[in-house]
N, C-alpha and C positions, 0 to 999 in steps of 0.2 A: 504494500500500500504506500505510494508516493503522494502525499500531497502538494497542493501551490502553499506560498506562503501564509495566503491569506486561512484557506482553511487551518493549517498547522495553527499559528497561536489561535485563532477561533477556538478549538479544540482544547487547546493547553490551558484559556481562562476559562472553558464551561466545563473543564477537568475531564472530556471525553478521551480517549487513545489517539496519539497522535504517534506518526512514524520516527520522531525525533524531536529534539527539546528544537528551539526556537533561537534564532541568533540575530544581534543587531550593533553595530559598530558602534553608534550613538553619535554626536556629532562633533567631531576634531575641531582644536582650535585654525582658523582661515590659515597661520604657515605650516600649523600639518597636514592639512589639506594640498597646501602646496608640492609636498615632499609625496605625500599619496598619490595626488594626481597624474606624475612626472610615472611614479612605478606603472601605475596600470593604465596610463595612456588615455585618458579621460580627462575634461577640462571642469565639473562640477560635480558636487556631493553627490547627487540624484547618482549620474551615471557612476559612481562611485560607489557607492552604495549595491548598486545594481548589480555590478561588477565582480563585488565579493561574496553577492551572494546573503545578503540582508533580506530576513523575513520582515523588518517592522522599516518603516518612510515615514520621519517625523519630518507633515510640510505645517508649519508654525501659522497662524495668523494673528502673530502679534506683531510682526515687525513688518514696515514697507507699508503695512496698507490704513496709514491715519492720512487721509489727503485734507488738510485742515487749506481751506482758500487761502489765507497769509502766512502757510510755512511754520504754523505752530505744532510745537510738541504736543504729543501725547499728555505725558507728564511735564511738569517744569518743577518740580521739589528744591530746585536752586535760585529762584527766579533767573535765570538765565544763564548763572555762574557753573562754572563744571566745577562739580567735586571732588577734592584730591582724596577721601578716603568717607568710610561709612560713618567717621565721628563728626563729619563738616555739619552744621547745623546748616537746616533745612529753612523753608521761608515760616513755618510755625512754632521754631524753637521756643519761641519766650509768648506764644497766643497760650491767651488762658479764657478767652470768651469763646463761647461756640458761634457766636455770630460771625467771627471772622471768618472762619472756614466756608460761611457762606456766601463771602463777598468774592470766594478766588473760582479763576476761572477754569472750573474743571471739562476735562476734555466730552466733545458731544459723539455719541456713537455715529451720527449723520453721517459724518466724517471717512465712516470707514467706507473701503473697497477692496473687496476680496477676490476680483477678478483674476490675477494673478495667481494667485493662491490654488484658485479654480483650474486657470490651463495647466499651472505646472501636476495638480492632482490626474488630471485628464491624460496626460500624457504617461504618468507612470502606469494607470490604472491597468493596462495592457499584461502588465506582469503579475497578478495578481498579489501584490502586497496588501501587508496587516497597516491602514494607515493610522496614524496617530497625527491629532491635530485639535484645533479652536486655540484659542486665545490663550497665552503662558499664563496672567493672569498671577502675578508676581506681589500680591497688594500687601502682603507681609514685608516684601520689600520696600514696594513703596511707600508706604505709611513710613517706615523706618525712615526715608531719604526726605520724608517731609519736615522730620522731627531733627533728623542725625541719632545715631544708634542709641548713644548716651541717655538725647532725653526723650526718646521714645519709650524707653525703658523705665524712666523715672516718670515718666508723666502717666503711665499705668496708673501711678500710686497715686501723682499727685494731683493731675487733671485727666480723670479716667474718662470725662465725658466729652472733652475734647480729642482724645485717641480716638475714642467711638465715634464721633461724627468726620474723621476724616477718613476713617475703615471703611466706614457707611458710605461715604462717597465714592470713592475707588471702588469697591465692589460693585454698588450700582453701575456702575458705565462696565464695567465687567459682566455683568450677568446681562444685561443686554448687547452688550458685544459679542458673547458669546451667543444669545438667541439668534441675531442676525447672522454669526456668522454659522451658526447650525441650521439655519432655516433656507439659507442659499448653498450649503455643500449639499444635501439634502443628504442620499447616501453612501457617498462619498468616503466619509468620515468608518471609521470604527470605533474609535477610542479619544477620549478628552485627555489631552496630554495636560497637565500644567504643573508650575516647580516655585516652591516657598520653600527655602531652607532653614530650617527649623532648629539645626542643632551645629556644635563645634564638633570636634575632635574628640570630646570628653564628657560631655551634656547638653543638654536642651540649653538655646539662649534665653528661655523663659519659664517660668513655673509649668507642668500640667493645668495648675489653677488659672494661671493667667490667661495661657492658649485656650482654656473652656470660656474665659469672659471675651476676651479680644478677638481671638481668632475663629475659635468653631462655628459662629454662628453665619457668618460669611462664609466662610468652606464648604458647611452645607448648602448651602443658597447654590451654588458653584458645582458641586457634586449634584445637588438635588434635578438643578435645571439637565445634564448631560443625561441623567440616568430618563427624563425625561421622552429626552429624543433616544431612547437605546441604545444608548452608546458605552460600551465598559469607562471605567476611570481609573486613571493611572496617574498618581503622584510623584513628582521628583522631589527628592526631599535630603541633602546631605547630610552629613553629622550623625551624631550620636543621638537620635529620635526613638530610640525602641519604649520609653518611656509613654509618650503621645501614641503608638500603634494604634492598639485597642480604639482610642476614641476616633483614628481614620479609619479603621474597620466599621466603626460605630455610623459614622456619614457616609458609608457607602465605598470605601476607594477599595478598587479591584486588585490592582498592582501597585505594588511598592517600588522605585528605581532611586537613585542607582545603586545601595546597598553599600555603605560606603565601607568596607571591607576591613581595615586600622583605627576604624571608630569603636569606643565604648559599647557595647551590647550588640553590633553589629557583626558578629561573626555568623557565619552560614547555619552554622550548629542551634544555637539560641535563636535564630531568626526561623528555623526550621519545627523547630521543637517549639518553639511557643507561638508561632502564626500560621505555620502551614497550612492547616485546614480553610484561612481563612483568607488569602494573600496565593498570586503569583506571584515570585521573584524576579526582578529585571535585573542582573549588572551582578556586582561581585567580585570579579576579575579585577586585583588590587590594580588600580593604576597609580597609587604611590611608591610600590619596591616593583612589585614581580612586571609589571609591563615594561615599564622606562628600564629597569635593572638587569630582570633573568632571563634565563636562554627558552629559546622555543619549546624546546624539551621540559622545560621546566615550567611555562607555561601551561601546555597540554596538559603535563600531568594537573595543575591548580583545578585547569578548567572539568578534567573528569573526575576531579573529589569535589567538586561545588555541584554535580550533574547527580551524584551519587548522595549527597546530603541530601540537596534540596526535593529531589524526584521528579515526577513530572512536570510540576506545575513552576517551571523555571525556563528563563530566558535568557541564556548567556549573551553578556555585555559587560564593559569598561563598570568599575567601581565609580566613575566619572565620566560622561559623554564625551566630555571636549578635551580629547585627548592632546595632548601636548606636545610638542615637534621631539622627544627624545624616547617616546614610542616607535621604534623599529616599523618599519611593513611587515619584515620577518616573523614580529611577536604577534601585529596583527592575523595573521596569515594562520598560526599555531592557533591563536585563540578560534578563528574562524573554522579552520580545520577539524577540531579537537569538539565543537560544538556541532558539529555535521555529522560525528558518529554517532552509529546507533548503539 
């Protein structure tokens, strides 16, 4: 029994027998792309992807398509200024009124065009991939960038109802952004991709308690609308997260990516043993030592004791999408390989 891609992970989230686990590169940062594209003779990720033999085609509709008529961002959380790091204070660092927040001029879904997004799905459609797509929909991020990380963090405590009402805004142009843009892929789509990164190296950036006040009630909103249109959901989420699971099981997310492999509670074993029944796995494949560092050999073997942990319901992929220009082809090549066995 040979499947297409797209039936394979179909199979793999509705936990029916599939001929083989699922594989997906994830997406290289643009000069490792460059170095990729040089090996296999392809000038874009798409045929890139294609190339290796990728069951999932993450086409994003977050970026490229706000066409605002005077050139305006999306987001502005700097009024204008580019930020040299996540602590720069945002333009509501010191707002303590909620009225402010509704004098700024938050982005209009109007705006958006997806047509792009459209040909380039149209064009893969032929090979029959697992797609992943809608809006990244980053609003843990961005509420962060409106505040600066610091006092996003503190104003939890000390102006919780000014966090709230700028949550509430980003989301909202989120969940209709996301409507519009599930109601013009029509079905297109398989799967709602989107990525809040939730934790360090070591723990959560925020209490479980906090994420239930600030953040879950948007995630559902978010989760709620995609399961809507039928579409599985799939969380990127880095860090040390195993703590928050349960409560993304609790709103619905299908798969967990990238599984960040050197993080606290994230190891294959525990990630297996305490969610499996309830969780695909995407990713795993350390790309902090064993990719950039170890030899092909030593990859394959990683990649068939994460196949053997995890079981069926696993997606071999990079611990990290956006792989790094000191990721080999060679290591690529192993991991690809080594996940193509039955």
């Amino acid at each position: 029994m040979i499947l297409t891609s797209r039936e394979r992970i179909k199979a793999i989230f509705e936990g029916r027998p599939s001929d083989r686990q699922g594989f997906w590169l994830g997406k290289p940062k643009d000069e490792t792309n460059e170095k990729y594209f040089e090996y296999f003779n392809v000038d874009n990720e798409d045929d890139l992807g294609l190339k290796l033999g990728n069951d999932i085609m993450w086409i994003s509709s977050e970026w490229d398509t706000y066409r605002h008529p005077e050139s305006k961002p999306m987001f502005d959380p700097y009024g204008g200024k580019q930020a040299k790091g996540l602590g720069d204070a945002g333009i509501f660092a010191d707002v303590e009124d909620v009225s402010e927040i509704e004098k700024h001029e938050w982005p209009d879904p109007k705006y958006l065009d997806f047509s792009a997004v459209i040909e380039r799905i149209d064009k893969i459609a032929p090979h029959n991939k697992f797609i992943f797509g809608g809006m990244w929909c980053s609003f843990f991020h961005k509420v962060c960038n409106y505040f600066g990380m610091e006092n996003y963090f503190i104003k939890m405590h000390t102006s919780p109802k000014v966090v709230e009402a700028v949550t509430e805004k980003i989301v909202d142009f989120y969940v209709e952004a996301n409507r519009r843009c599930f109601e013009a892929m029509g079905d297109k789509l398989d799967a709602f991709f989107f990525g809040n990164d939730f934790g360090s190296q070591e723990n959560l950036l925020i209490s479980p308690e906090l994420f239930k006040r600030f953040i879950f009630p948007g995630f559902k909103r978010l989760v709620d609308l995609a399961k809507s249109y039928n579409l599985k959901v799939v969380l990127h989420s880095c860090g040390a997260i195993s703590r928050i699971i349960p409560l993304l099981i609790e709103a619905g997310v299908d798969a967990l990516h990238p599984l960040q492999a050197k993080a606290k509670g994230m190891d294959a074993e525990t990630l297996a043993r305490e969610f499996g029944k309830d969780l695909v796995f995407i990713g795993g494949v350390d790309t902090q030592e064993l990719l950039p560092f170890g030899t092909p050999e030593e990859v394959k073997a990683e990649v068939r004791r994460l196949k053997k942990v995890f079981g069926e319901r696993y997606i071999v992929s990079p611990s990290h999408e956006a792989l790094l220009p000191n990721v080999s082809v060679e290591n690529v090549i192993a991991m690809r390989d080594a996940a193509f066995e039955e």
